[in-house]
N, C-alpha and C positions, 0 to 999 in steps of 0.2 A: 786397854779399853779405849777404842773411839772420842774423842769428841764429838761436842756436838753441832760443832761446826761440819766437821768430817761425814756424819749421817747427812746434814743437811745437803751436804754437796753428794752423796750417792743416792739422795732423794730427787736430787733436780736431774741427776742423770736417769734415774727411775722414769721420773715425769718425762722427759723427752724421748726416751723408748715407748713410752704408750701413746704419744702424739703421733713418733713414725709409724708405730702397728697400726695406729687407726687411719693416716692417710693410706698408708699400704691397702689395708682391710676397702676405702673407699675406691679407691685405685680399682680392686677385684671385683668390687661391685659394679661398676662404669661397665668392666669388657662384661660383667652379667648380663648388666642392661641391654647391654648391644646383641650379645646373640637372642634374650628373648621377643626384642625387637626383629631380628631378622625370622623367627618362628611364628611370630606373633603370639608370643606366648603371654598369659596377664603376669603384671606387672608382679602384684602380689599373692604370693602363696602361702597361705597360714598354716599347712601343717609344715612345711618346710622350718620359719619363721617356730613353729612350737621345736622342733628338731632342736633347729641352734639355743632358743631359751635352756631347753631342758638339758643340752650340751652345754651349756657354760652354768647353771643350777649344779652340775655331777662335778665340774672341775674345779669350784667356787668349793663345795663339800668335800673334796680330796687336798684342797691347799688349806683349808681351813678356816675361809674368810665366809663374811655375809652372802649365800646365796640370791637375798636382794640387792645387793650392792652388783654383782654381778651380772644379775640381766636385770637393775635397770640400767649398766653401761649398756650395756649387748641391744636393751630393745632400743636407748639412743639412740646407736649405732646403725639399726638397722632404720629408722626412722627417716636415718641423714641419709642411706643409700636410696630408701624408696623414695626419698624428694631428687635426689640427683639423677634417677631413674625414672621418675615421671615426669620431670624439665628433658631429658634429654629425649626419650621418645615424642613429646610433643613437638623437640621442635625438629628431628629427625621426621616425622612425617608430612611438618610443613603443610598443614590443611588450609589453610588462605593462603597459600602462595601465589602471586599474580593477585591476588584482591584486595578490597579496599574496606577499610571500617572505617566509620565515625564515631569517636565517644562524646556524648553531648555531658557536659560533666567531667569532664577529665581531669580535670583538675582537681576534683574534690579527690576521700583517700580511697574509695570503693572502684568511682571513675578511672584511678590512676592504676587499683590493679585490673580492669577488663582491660586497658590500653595497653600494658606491660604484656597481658596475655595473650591477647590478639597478636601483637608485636613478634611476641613466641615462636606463635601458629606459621608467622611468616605474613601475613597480613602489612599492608601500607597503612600505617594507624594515623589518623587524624585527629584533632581536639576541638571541641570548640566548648567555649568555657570565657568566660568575662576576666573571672581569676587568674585564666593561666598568663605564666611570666615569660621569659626570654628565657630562665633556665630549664624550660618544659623539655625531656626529651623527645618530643612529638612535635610537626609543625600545626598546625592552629590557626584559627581564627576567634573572638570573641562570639559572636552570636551565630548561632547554628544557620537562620537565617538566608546569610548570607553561602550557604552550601549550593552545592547542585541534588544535593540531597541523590547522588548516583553511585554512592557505595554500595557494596556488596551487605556489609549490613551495618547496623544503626543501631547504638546502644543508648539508652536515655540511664541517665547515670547521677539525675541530680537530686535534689529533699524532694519530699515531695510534693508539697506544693506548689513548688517550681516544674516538678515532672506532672504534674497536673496540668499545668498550664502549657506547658513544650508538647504536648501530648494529646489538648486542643487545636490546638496551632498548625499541628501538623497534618492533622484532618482538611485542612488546605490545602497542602501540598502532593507533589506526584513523589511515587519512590519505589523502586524495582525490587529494593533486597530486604532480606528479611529486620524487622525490626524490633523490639523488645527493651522492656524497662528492664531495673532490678531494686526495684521500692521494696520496702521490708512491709508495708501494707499495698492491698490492691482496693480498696473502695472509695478512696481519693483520685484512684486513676481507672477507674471501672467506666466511667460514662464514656473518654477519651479512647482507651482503650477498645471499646466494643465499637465506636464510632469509626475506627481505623477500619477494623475487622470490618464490617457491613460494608465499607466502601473498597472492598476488595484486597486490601494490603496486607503485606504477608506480615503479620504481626503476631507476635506470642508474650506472654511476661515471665520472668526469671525473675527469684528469689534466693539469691546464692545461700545460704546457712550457715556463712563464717564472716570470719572479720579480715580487713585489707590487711591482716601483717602474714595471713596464711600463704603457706608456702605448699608442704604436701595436701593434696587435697582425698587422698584415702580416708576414708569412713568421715568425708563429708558428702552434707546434701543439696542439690539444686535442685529446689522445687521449679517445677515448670505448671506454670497454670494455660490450662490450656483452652485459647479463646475459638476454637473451632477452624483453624486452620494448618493443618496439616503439614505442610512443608514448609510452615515456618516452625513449626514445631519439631520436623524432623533438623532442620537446619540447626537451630541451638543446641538438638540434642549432640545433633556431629562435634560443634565446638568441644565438647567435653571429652570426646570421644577415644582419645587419647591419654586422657587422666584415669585416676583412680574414684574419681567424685561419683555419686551414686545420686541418677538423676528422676527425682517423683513429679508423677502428675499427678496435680487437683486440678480443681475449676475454681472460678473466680469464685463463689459462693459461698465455697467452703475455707478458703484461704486466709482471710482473717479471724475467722473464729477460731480454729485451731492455733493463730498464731497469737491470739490474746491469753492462749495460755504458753505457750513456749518463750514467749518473749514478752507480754506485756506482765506474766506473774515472776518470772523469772527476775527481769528489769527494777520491778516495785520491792521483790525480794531484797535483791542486794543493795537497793539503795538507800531502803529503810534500816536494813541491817549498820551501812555506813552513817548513814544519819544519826542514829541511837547512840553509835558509841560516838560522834563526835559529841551530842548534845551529852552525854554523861558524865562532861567533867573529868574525866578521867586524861591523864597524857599519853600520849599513844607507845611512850617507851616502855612505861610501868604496864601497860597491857603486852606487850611482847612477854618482856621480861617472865609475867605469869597466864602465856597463850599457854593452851591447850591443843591438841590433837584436832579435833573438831575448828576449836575456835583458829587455827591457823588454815585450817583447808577454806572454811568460810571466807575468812580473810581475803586468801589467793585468789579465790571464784570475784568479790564483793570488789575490791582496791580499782581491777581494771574498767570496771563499768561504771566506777564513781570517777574517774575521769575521760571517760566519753563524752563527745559533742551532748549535753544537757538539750540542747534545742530540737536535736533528731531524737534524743528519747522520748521527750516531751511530745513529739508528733507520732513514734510511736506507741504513746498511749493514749492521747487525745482524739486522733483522729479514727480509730479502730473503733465501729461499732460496737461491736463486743467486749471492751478495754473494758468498760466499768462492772461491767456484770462476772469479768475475771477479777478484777479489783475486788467488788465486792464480796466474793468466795474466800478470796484471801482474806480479808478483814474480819469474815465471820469464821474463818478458823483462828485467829488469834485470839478473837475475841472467846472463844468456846476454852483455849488454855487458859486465858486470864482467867477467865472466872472460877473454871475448875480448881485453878491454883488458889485465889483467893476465899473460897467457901472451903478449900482443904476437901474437895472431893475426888480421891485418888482413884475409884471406879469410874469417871469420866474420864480422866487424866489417861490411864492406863487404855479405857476405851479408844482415845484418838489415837493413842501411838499403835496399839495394834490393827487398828483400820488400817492407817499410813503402812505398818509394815505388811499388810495381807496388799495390797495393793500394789508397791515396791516386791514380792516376790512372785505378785502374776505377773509385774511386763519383764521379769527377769525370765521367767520360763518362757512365756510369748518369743522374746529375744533367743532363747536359747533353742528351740525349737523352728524357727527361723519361719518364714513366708506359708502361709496356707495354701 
């Protein structure tokens, strides 16, 4: 019989054969990328993508192991090819090459990935930012200001109240390329904003719908609000246009009210959720210890937004017109379980969770039946 020293070392041998399978495997995927790039073929294919699932699901059932264990390596796996497949064609077709960006913000963490991205495209990326340091990989200046403002385009990239303000300012100024925010609210920057516009500039606003550590950008959304000018509209759509990202137009009007619920109920969500159990006395070990299924997925969701910049959530709930009136919805469904819980009335109780679920299985069918 083995020791178990002896397993141990055909375990580490184990583990380095599925390191090489998997560089190998990435390897195959790269000359992928390449010829669908030379067809221009889309990046991502989901029945293909169901194919190999449902191939490593049958050979996961013929070795004997977890067929989730199985494709969720495999949909890793593939996860890591479509992000090295969607870097590589962005920067294979090089769509700013010969042009110039400015990120106003660069330095902040959102500024730092348009600057990275543009960089990608092939773009001369510029910074200007108070913040940035000498380790910036971008050359810079402190105040935007001082630009010639003769980039190809112009991203405003900072809180916003500061992009409030940059975004006045520049209603001063002359400027040829296209230009665009990417404030997670538009009604702090709506008067500045339309002020461009009217004065002829080719200006539109972005709303990316992820956070600066995203990498693939597949079944992400870039809202584009669109202030009435056309080829600055078409121009940000182009930046994308080599990704996977899926880019929606609204109008400024409608754009914070739908996002006081995606983001300001969502926001108030998890950080009441983290709030609660910090106020409960409780140590946070003895809650692992006896997490639940539920209570650890919450967890995952709730942990990262309770350490986000506090001052940009703060603004994205204070300054959203519509913030308190989502606020308030959310507070009166809590308040409708407390009560129900407390008077022990289990015909309300059961009434809210099946509203909640009749609702949660329309936007499942909506979703699965796809665009109208």
């Amino acid at each position: 019989m083995e020791s178990l020293e002896e397993l141990r070392a055909q375990l580490a041998l184990v583990d380095q054969d599925i390191v090489r399978l998997a560089a190998r495997r990435q390897r195959l995927a790269r000359q992928v990328g390449e010829l669908k790039d030379r067809d221009t073929s889309a990046l991502r294919d989901y029945s293909q993508e169901k194919l190999v699932l449902d191939r490593a699901r049958q050979t996961a059932e013929a070795e004997g192991i977890s067929p989730d264990l199985a494709t969720g390596l495999i949909s890793q796996l593939i996860a890591s090819s479509l992000t090295a497949q969607e870097r590589q064609r962005v920067q294979s077709r090089r769509h700013g090459a010969g042009q110039r960006a400015l990120v106003i913000g660069g330095a902040g963490r959102m500024g730092g990935w348009f600057a990275r991205f543009l960089d990608s495209q092939g773009f001369a990326v510029e910074v200007a930012d108070p913040a940035r340091t000498d380790l910036s990989p971008f050359p810079g200046i402190a105040d935007w200001a001082e630009s010639g403002l003769d980039q190809d385009v112009i991203v405003v990239a900072a809180p916003l109240r500061a992009s409030a303000a940059i975004l006045d300012q520049l209603a001063g100024h002359r400027f040829s390329g296209v230009l665009f925010d990417i404030g997670s609210l538009k009604s702090p920057l709506a008067a500045g904003l339309r002020r461009l516009a009217q004065q002829g500039g080719r200006v539109t606003s972005l709303h990316p719908m992820f956070g600066p550590d995203t990498e693939l950008l597949s079944g992400r959304h870039v809202v584009l609000v669109d202030l009435g000018v056309p080829s600055a509209n078409d121009a940000a759509r182009a930046l994308f246009g080599s990704t996977m990202a899926e880019v929606v137009t609204t109008d400024l009007e409608s754009h914070d009210r739908v996002i006081a619920q995606i983001l300001g109920v969502s926001h108030a969500l998890n950080i009441g959720f983290m709030t609660a159990l910090a106020g409960s006395g409780e140590l946070a070990g003895d809650l692992a210890r006896l997490s639940s299924t539920t209570f650890d997925r919450q967890f995952a969701v709730a942990a990262p937004v309770a350490g986000e910049n506090p001052r940009l959530y703060f603004e994205i709930q204070h300054l959203n017109p519509y913030g308190l009136g989502a606020l308030d919805l959310l507070c009166s469904a809590f308040d409708r379980i407390r009560s129900a819980v407390r008077a022990g009335n289990e015909a309300e109780f059961v009434s809210l969770m099946e509203t909640a679920g009749s609702w949660v299985r329309a936007r499942r069918r909506r979703n699965e039946s796809g665009p109208a």
